[in-house]
C-alpha positions as CSV (number, residue, x, y, z in Angstrom):
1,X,-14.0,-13.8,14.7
2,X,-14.2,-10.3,15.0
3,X,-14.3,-7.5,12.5
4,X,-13.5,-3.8,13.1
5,X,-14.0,-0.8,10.6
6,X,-12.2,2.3,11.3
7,X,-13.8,5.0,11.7
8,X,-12.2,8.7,11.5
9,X,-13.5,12.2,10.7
10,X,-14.3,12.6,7.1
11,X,-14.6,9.1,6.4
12,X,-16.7,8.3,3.4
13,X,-20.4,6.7,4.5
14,X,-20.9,4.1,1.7
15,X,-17.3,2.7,2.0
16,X,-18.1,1.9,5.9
17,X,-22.1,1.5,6.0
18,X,-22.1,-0.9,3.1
19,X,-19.3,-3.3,5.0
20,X,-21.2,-2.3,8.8
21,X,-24.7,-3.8,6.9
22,X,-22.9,-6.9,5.9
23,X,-21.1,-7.8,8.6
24,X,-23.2,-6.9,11.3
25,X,-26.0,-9.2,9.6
26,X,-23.1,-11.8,9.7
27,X,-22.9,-11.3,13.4
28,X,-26.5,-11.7,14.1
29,X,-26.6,-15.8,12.6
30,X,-22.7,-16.5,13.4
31,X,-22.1,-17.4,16.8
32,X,-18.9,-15.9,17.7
33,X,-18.3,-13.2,15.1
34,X,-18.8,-10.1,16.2
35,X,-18.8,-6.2,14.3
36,X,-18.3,-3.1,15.6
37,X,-17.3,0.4,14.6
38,X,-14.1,1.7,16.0
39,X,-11.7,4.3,16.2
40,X,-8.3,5.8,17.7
41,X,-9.5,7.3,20.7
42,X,-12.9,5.0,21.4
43,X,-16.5,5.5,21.8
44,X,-16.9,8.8,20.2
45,X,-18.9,10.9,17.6
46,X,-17.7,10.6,14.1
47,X,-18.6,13.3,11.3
48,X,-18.7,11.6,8.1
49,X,-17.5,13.1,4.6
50,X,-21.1,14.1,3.6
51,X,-22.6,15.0,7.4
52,X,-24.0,11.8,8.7
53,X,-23.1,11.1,12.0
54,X,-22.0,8.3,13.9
55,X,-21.2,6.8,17.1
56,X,-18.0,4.4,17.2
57,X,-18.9,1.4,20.1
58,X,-15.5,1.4,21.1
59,X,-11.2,1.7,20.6
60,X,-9.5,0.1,18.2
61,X,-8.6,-3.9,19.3
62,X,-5.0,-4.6,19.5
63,X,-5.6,-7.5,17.1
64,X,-8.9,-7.5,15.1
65,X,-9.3,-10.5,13.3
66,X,-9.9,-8.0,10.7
67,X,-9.8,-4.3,10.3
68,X,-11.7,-2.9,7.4
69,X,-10.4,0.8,6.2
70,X,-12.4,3.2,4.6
71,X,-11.7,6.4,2.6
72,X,-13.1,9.8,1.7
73,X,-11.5,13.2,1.5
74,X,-8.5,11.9,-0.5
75,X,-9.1,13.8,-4.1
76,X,-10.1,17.5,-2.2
77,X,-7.5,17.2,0.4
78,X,-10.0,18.1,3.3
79,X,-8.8,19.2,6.9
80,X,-10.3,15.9,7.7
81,X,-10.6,12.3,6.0
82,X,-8.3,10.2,4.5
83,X,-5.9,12.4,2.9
84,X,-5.3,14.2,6.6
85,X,-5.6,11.2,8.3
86,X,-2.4,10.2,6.2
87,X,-0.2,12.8,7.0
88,X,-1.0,12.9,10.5
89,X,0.6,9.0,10.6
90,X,-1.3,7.8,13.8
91,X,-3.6,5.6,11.4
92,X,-1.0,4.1,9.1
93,X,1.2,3.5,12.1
94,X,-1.9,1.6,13.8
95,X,-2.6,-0.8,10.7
96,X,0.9,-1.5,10.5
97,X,1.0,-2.7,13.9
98,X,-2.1,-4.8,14.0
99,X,-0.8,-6.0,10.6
100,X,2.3,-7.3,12.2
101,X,0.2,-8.4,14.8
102,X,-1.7,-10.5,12.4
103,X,-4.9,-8.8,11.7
104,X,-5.9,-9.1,8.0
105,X,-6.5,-5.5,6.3
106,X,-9.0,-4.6,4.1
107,X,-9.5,-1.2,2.5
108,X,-12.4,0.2,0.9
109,X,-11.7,3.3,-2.2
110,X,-9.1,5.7,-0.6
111,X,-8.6,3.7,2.2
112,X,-5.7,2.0,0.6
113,X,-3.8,4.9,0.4
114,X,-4.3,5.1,4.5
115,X,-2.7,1.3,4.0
116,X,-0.2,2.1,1.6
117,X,1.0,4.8,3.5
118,X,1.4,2.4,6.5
119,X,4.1,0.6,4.5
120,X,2.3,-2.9,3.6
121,X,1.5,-2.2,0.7
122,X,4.6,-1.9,-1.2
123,X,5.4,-5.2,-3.5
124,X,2.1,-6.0,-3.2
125,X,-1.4,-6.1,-5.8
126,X,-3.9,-3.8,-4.5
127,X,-6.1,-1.8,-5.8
128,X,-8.5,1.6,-5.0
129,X,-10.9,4.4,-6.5
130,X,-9.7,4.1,-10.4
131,X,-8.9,8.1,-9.9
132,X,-6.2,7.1,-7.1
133,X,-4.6,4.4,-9.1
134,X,-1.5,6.5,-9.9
135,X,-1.1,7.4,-5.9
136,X,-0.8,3.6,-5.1
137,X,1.8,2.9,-7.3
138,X,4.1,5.4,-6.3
139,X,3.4,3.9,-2.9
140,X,5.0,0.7,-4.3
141,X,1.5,-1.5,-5.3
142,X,1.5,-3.5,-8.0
143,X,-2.2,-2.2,-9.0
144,X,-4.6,-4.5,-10.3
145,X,-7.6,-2.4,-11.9
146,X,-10.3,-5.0,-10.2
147,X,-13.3,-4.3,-7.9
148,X,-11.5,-6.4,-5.4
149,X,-7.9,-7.5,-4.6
150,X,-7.0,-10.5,-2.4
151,X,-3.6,-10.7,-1.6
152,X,-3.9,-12.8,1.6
153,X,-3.8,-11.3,4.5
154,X,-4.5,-7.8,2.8
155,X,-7.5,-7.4,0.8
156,X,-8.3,-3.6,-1.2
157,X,-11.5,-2.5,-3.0
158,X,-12.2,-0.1,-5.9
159,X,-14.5,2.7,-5.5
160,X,-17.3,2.9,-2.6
161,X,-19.6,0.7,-3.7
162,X,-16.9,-2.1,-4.1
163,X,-17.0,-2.5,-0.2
164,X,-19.9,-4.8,-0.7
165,X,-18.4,-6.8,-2.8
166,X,-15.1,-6.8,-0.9
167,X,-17.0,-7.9,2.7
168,X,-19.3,-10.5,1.1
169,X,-15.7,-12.2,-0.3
170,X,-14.4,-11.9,3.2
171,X,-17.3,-13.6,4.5
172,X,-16.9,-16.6,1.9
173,X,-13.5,-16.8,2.9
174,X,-14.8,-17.3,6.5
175,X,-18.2,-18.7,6.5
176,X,-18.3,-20.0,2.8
177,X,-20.3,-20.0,0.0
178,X,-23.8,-20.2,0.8
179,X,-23.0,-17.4,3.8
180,X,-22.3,-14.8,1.0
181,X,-25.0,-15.6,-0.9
182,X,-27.7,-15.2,1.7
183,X,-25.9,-12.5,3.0
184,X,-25.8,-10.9,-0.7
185,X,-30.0,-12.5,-1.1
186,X,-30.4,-10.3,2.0
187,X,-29.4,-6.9,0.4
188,X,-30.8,-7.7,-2.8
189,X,-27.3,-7.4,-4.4
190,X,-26.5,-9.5,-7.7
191,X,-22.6,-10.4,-7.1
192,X,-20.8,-9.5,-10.4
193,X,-18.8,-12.0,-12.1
194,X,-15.3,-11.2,-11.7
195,X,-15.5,-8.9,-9.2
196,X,-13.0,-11.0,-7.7
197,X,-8.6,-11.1,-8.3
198,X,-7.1,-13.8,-5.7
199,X,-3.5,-12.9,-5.9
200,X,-2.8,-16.2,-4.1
201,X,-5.4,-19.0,-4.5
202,X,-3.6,-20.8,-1.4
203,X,-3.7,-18.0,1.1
204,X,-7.7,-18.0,0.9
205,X,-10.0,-19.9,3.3
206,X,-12.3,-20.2,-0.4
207,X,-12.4,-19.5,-3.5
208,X,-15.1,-16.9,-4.0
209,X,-17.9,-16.9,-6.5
210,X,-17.1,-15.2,-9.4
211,X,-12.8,-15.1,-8.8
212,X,-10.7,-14.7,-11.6
């Protein structure tokens, strides 16, 4: 399994570098899962919403296992972040066709505007920052205000910290239960009850601790 997070200028740290810490501790005791930070145009320099800097290890796969979105720069409409990164189209147009592809999406905070903009969002539960609620559903979500949202082969988080929660569920649906909760024993992170909405019981690989 492999697991991809795009990066893009003015992405938001904590919606990518809680996911990265995850799921490259995943990679180090999971023989054949790998992590890596990606973007468009490959192993580059990324300047993130509040300065930090990164380097990306490589392009974007052609079809991730799964792609993990963040956002950042949505509410102040920055030349660059999520907001910019939606009108310019070459992101959305990319998660639609790894989407197609078969990839499973997740989006952390404003990322799932960069989803919903994409077009695979609409008719489906998803949900964001609380603050960007009203922008999803005019993208056609049904919004569900929880921290995470598992519809299946798409799955959204709330606000930044919610990535944590969002990558330890995917990691249960992969790896199972007592992979999250080292994973989560690792971090020192108390998983909150609930945290969880499975849209569709049958489309996950578990049922994660603390699912409504």
């Amino acid at each position: 399994m492999n697991a991809e997070i795009l990066l893009f200028d003015g992405f938001d740290e904590l919606d990518a570098f809680g996911p990265w810490e995850i799921l490259s501790g995943a990679a180090q005791v999971s023989e054949g899962f790998e992590a890596r930070f990606v973007t468009l145009e490959g192993a580059r320099e990324v300047r993130a919403d509040h300065g930090a800097v990164v380097r990306a290890h490589g392009a974007l796969s052609e079809v991730p296992d799964v792609l993990v979105i963040p956002g950042g720069g949505w509410f102040d409409r920055t030349p660059e972040g999520a907001w910019a990164q939606a009108q310019r189209g070459a992101i959305p147009h990319a998660i639609a066709e790894r989407h197609a592809a078969g990839t499973v999406i997740a989006s952390v905070c404003t990322g799932a505007l960069l989803v919903a903009r994409s077009g695979i969002l609409e008719g489906r539960t998803a949900t964001t920052n609380p603050g960007a609620y009203d922008d999803l559903r005019a993208a056609g979500a049904d919004v569900v205000e929880a921290r995470v949202v598992d519809d299946g082969d798409i799955v959204t988080a709330g606000g930044p910290a919610c990535g944590l929660d969002l990558v330890l569920h995917l990691v249960e649906r992969e790896f199972g239960a007592d992979a999250a909760a080292l994973a989560a024993r690792e971090i020192h992170y108390d998983r909150p009850a609930g945290a969880v909405h499975v849209q569709n019981a049958a489309s996950s690989l578990a049922s994660p601790t603390g699912s409504s």
